[in-house]
C-alpha distance (Angstrom), angle and dihedral (degrees) to the residues before:
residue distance angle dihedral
X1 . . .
X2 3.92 . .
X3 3.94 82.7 .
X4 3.94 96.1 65.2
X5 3.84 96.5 30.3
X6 4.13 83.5 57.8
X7 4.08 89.7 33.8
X8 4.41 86.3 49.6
X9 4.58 91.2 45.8
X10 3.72 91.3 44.2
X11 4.01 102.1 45.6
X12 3.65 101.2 54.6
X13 3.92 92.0 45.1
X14 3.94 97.8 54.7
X15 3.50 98.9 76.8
X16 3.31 102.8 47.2
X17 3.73 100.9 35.2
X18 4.24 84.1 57.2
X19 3.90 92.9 56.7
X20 3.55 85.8 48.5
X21 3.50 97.1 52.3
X22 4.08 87.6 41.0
X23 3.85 87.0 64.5
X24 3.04 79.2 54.5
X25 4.33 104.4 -119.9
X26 4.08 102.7 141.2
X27 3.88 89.2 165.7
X28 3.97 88.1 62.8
X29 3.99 85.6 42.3
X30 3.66 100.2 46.6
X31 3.81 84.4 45.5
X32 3.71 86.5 54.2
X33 3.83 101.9 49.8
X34 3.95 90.0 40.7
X35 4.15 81.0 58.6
X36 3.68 91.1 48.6
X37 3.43 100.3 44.8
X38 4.53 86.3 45.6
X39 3.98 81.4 58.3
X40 3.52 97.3 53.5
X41 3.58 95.1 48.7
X42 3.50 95.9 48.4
X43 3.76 89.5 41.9
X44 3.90 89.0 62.7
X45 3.48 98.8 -116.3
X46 4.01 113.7 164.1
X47 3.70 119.3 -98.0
X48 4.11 84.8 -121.2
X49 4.00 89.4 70.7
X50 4.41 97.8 46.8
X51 3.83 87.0 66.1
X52 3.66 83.4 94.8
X53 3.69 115.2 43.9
X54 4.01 76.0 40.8
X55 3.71 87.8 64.3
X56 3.83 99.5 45.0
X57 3.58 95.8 45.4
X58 3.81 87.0 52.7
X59 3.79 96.6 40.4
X60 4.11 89.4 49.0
X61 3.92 86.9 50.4
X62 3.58 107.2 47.8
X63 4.22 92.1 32.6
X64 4.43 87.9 53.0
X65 4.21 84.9 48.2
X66 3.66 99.1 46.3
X67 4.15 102.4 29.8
X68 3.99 106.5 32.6
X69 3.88 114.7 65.0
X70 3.90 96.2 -152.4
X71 3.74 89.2 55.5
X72 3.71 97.2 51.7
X73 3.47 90.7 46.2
X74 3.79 92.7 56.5
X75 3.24 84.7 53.3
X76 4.22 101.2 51.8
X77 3.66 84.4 44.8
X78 4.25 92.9 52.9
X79 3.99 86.8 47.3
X80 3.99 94.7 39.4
X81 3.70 111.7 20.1
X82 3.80 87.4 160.2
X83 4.02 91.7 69.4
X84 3.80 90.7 65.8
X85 3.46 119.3 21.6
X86 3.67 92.6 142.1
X87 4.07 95.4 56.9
X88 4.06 125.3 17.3
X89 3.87 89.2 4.6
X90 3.58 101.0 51.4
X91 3.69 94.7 84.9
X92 3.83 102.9 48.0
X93 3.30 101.1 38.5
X94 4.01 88.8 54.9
X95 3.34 86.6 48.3
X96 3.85 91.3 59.1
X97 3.91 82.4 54.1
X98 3.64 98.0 55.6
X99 4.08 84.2 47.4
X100 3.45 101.7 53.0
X101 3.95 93.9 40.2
X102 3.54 91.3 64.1
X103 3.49 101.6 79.3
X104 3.97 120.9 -170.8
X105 3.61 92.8 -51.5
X106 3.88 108.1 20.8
X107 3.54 130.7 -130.2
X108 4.00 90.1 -80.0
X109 3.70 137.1 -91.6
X110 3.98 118.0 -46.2
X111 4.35 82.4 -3.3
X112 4.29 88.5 108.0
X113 3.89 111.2 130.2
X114 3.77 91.4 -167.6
X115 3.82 98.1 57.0
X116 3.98 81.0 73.2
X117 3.65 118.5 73.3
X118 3.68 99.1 -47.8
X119 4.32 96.5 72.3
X120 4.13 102.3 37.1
X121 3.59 113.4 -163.3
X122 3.88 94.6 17.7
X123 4.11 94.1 148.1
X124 3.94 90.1 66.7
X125 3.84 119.4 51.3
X126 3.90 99.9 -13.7
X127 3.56 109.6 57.4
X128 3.41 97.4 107.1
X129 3.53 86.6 69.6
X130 4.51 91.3 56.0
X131 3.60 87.4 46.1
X132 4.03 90.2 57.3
X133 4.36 91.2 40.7
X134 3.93 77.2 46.1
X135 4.10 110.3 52.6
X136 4.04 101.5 0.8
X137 3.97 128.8 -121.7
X138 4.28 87.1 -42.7
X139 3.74 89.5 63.3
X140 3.85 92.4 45.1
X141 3.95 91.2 42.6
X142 3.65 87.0 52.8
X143 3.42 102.2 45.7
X144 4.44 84.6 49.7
X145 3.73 83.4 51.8
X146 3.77 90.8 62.9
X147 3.49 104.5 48.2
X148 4.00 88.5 39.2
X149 4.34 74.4 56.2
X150 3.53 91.9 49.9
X151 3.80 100.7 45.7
X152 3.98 85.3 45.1
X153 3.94 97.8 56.1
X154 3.86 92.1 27.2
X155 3.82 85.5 64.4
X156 3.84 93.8 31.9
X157 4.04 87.1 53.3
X158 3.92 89.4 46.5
X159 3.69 102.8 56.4
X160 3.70 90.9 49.1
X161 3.77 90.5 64.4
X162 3.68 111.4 114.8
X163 3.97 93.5 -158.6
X164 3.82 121.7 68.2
X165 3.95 99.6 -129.7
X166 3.87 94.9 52.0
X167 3.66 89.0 49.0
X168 3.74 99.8 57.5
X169 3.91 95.6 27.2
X170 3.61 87.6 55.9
X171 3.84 93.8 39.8
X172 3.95 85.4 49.1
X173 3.72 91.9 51.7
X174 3.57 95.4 44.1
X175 4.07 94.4 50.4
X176 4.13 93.1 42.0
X177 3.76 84.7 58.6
X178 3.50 101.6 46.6
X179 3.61 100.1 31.1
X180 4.16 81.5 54.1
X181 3.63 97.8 48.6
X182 4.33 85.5 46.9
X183 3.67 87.0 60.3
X184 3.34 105.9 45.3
X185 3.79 98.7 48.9
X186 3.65 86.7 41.9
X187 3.89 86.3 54.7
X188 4.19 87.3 47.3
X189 3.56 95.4 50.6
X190 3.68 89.9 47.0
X191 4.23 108.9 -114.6
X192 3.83 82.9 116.9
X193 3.63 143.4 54.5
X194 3.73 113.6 -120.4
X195 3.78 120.1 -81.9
X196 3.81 109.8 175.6
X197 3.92 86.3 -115.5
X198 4.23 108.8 145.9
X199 4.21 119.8 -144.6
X200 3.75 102.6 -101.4
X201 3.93 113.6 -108.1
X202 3.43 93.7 6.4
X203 3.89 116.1 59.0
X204 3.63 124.5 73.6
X205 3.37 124.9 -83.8
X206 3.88 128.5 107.4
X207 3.95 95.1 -148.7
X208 3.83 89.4 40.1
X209 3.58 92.3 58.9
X210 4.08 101.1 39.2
X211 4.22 81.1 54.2
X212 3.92 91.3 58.6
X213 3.65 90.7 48.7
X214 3.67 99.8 45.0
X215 3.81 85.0 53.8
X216 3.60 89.4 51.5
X217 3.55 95.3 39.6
X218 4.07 80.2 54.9
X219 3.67 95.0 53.1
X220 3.53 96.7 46.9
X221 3.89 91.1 58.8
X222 3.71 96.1 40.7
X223 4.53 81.5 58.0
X224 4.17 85.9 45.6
X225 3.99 90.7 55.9
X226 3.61 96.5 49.3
């Protein structure tokens, strides 16, 4: 029933969504609730069993803006970047820069002015914002066309699975991904405040990356065995 499908998504992702949220990370845990709560509506699960994910998501949310400094700050600094553009609001609002000087067709690969000195730390969570100074709105449009591909055949691939675990572990894998590379060019582009979240398969991070391939690597065996 909807109950146990709900009761089976939820259990597993307590434990490790509370040590994440210990580190403390709450983009990476309101990243992972807004996953579990995608799964469950695809899933079909009745509208009578979302009340609670609902209700944690919101609690999480509200709680990180109104208890934890760093959070609220992100926040001040999202709503008025002009207050600190020295500190918190250095980053985005260079990043806004390095967006708007691409153009159409950028200022050519490995040509970015902002990558040096002006954007610090642009290999981790803003490099969507190089890659638009760097080849323009087509380059950004095409790399959105890609993951828009990926989340299309990911879920395509996923609701041809005949057995119950590859469906939802590849539906999981293929929503964390997506729903992760939404955020963080969202963040870039400056709809959200900043979250620490990296675009999948393409920013930094050894562990990061070996993650999304695993998961691939998981998906691609689950479409062997059928």
């Amino acid at each position: 029933g909807s109950f146990k499908v709900c009761a089976r998504l939820l259990a597993p992702a307590a434990v490790p969504i509370g040590l994440i949220l210990l580190e403390p990370n709450n983009g990476t845990v309101l990243l992972l609730l807004g996953e579990l709560l995608a799964l469950l509506v695809i899933m079909g699960v009745e509208k009578k069993y979302w009340g609670f994910p609902l209700l944690i998501i919101a609690t999480v949310a509200i709680g990180a803006a109104m208890l934890l400094p760093y959070v609220s700050g992100r926040i001040e600094v999202f709503l008025h970047p002009e207050k600190d553009l020295l500190g918190r609001g250095h980053q985005p609002y260079q990043a806004k820069i390095a967006i708007g000087s691409g153009g159409w067709l950028g200022v050519g690969i490995s040509h970015s002015k902002q990558k040096f000195f002006y954007l610090p730390m642009q290999h981790t969570d803003f490099i969507f914002s190089i890659i638009a100074e760097e080849t323009g709105i087509i380059g950004c449009l095409m790399l959105l066309i890609l993951f828009c591909l990926f989340a299309y055949f990911g879920m395509k691939i996923a609701w041809q699975m005949k057995n119950n675990f590859a469906l939802i572990t590849t539906l999981g894998f293929t929503l964390l991904i997506s729903l992760q590379a939404c955020i963080n060019i969202c963040v870039t582009i400056g709809l959200l405040p900043t979250k620490g979240i990296g675009l999948p398969f393409i920013s930094y991070g050894n562990s990061s990356l070996i993650c999304f391939l695993c998961m691939m690597g998981l998906i691609a065996n689950f479409v062997d065995q059928e």
